[in-house]
C-alpha positions in Angstrom: 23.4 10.4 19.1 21.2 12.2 16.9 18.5 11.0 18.4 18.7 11.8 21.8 17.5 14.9 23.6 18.6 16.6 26.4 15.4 16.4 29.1 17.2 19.2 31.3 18.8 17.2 33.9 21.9 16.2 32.0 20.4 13.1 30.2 18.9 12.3 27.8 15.6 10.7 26.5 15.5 8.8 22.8 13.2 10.3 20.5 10.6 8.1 18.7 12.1 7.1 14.7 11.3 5.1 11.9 13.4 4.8 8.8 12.9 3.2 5.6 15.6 0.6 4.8 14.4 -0.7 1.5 11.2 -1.3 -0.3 10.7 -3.7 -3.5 8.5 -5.0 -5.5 7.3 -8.5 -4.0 5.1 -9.8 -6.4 3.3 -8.5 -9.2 1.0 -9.8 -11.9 -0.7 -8.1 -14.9 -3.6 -9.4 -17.1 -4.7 -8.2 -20.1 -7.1 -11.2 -21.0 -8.8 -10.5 -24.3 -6.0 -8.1 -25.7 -5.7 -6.8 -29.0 -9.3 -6.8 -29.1 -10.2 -5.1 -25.4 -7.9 -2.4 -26.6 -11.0 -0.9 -29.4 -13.5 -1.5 -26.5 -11.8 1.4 -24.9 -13.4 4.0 -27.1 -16.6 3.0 -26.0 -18.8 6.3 -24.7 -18.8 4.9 -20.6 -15.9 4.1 -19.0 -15.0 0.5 -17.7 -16.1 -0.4 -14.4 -13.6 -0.5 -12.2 -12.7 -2.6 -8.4 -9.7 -2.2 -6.5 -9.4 -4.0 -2.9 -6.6 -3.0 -0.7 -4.8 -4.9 2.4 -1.7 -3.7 4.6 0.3 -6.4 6.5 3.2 -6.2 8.7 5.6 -8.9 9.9 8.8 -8.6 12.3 12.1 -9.6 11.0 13.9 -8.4 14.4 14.1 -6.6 17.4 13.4 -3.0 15.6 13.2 -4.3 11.9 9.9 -4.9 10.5 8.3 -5.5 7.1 5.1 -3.4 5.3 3.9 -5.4 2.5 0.9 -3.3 0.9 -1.4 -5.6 -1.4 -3.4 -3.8 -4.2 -5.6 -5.5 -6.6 -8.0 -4.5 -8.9 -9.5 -4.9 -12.5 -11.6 -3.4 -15.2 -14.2 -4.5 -16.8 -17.0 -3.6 -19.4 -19.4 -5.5 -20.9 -18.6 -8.1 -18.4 -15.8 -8.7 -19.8 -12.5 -8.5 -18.0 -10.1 -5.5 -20.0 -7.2 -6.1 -17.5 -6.5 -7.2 -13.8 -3.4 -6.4 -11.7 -2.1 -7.7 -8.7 0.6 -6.3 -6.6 2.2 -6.6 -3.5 4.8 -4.0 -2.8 6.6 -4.4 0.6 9.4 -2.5 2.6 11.5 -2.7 5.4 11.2 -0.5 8.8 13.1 0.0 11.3 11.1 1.6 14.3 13.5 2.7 17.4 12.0 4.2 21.0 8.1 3.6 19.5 5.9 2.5 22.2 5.0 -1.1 21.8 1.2 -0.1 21.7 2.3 2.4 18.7 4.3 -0.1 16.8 1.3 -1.4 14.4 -0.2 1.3 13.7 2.8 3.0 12.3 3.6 0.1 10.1 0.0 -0.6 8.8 -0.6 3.4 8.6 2.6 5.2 8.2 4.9 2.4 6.3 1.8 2.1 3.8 1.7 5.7 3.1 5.0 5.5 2.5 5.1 2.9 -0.3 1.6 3.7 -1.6 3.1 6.5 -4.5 5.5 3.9 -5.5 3.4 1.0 -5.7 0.6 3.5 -7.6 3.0 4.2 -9.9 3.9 0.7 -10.9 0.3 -0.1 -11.3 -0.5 3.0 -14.1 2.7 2.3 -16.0 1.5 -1.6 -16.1 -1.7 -0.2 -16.7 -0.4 2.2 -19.8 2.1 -0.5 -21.1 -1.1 -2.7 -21.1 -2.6 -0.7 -24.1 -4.5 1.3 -21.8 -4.4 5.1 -20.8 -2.6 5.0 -16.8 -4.7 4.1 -14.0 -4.1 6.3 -11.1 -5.4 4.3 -8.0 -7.2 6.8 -5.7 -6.0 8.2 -2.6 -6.1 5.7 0.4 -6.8 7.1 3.9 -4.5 4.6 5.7 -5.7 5.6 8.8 -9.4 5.0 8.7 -9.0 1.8 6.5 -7.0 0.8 10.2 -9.8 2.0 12.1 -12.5 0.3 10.1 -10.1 -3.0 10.3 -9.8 -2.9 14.3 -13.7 -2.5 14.2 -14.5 -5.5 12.2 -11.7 -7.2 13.8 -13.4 -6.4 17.6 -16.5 -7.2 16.1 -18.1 -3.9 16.5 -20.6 -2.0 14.5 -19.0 0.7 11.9 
């Protein structure tokens, strides 16, 4: 197998894997609430203000198959006054083989979700542009510490 290395006696020991099997859009909504006429506020001399909230998930589907489903939603406003929303939850299927069963979260809530999050950007700023809007590039999402912080609100300790 491809996976296997030799450990010097003869056998061999399975190296740690994880393999993208398919990813898909799950859901995804877009609002653009007060449109043709939020489309001139755009010229406006500051920009809107903008929110985006992010949340990973993972669920098993089988013995090495597991799903990602990254959740991104966010909306600008200006004026107080909503220019668009979106909503999206863009998932994918994993298969982890030989990962440590201490390991196997953290890849799928870190690694998985760095995996779809150019994909699921990318749907979002051509939504975005096909709104009326110039493309909205959601930043770049440290996957890791947004796991760390997580586990720290989740054992109840201080940040």
């Amino acid at each position: 197998m491809a996976n296997e290395l030799p450990n010097g006696n003869g056998a061999a020991d399975a190296a740690p894997s994880m393999s993208a099997l398919i990813q898909y859009t799950k859901d995804f909504s877009f609002e653009n609430p007060k449109a043709p006429r939020a489309l001139g506020q755009q010229q406006a001399q500051e920009g809107p203000q903008m929110s985006l909230q992010v949340n990973v998930s993972s669920s098993a589907l089988g013995e090495n198959d597991y799903e990602t489903v990254l959740q991104l939603e966010g909306k600008a406003e200006m004026n107080g006054e909503t220019l668009f929303a979106f909503d999206l939850s863009y998932g994918g299927v994993f298969r982890l083989l030989n990962v440590p069963q201490e390991h196997i979260h953290p890849v799928l809530v870190i690694d998985c979700a760095r995996l779809l999050f150019p994909f699921a950007r990318q749907i979002i700023a051509e939504a975005v542009q096909n709104g009326g809007f110039p493309p909205f590039y959601v930043p770049p999402i440290d996957f890791a510490a947004l796991f760390q912080q997580r586990m720290q609100e989740f054992q109840g300790q201080p940040s």
